[in-house]
C-alpha positions, 0 to 999 in steps of 0.5 A: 349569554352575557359577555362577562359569561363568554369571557369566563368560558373562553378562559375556563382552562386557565387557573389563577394560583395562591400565588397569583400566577395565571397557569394554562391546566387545559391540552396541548397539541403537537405538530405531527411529525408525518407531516409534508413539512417540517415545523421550522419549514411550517412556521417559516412559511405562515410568517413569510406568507402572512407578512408579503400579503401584508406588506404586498396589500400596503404596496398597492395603496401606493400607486394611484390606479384607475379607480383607486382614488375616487370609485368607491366600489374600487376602493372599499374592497381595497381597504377590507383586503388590506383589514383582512390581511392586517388581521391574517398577519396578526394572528400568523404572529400569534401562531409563530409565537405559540410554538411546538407544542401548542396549547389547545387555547391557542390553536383555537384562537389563533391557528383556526381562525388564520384559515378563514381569514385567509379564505376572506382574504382571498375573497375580497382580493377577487372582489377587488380584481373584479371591480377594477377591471370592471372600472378599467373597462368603464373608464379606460386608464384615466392619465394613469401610468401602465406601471400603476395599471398592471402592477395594482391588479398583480399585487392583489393577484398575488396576495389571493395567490399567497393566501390560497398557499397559506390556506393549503398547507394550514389545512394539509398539515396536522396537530395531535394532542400529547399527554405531555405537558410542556414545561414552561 
């Protein structure tokens, strides 16, 4: 399959008009009212989750950490986190801005993939926490201040911690598709 045919496979479900306007002809799904949370609750907490972890894995390049300078199996894990969580909060404002109801287009686009890159985020924030205290017990704190020591290991802890969060309340609430088609 060619990447022209992906393209037009990814945006089959929109139509161009005699007019020139791009129109969305594909489903609509709506936030299900039984949920646990609110949708105001729901959408403030994946763009409160999506931006700390962000502003939380920025942080952590800021301190100068044992390992966090020269030690490559420190670092490397360091800068995928940050990729990752850049490219969570980037599609948690897509999720924010897709509002209620959603177009089936967005939520495959946008609310699926949060959840993965949530989960590798996650991922890499335990990978991380293992190579640096492996490198701490290698080669002890370096000159380093204990601020940079222990708030380096807590921040990446948390950002692991947060997306976890953000993982269990995209999973535990539910979107429906409505027959209603929003008008826009």
């Amino acid at each position: 399959m060619a990447f022209g045919d992906r393209k037009k496979k990814k945006y089959a479900e929109f139509v161009e008009t005699v007019s020139g306007e791009i129109v969305y002809t594909g489903k609509h799904l709506v936030y299900d009212v039984n949920n646990p949370l609110p949708y105001i609750r729901y959408r403030t907490c994946i763009a409160m989750v999506c931006t700390g972890s962000a502003i939380l894995a920025a942080a952590a390049g800021l301190y100068r950490a044992p390992g966090t300078d020269r030690t490559l199996y420190v670092v490397l894990p360091y800068v995928f986190l940050l990729g990752f969580t850049l490219l969570m909060c980037y599609r948690g404002g897509k999720v924010v801005k897709a509002g209620n109801p959603m177009k089936a287009f967005d939520y495959r686009n946008s609310l699926q993939p949060l959840l993965h890159w949530a989960y590798t985020s996650v991922v890499f924030a335990a990978i991380l926490l293992i190579c640096y205290f492996i490198h701490l017990a290698k080669h002890g704190t370096q000159g380093c201040s204990m601020a940079a020591v222990v708030a380096f290991p807590l921040m990446a802890a948390l950002i692991a911690a947060s997306d976890l969060w953000l993982a269990y309340i995209l999973r535990k609430n539910e979107w429906r598709e409505t027959e209603i088609k929003p008008e826009e």
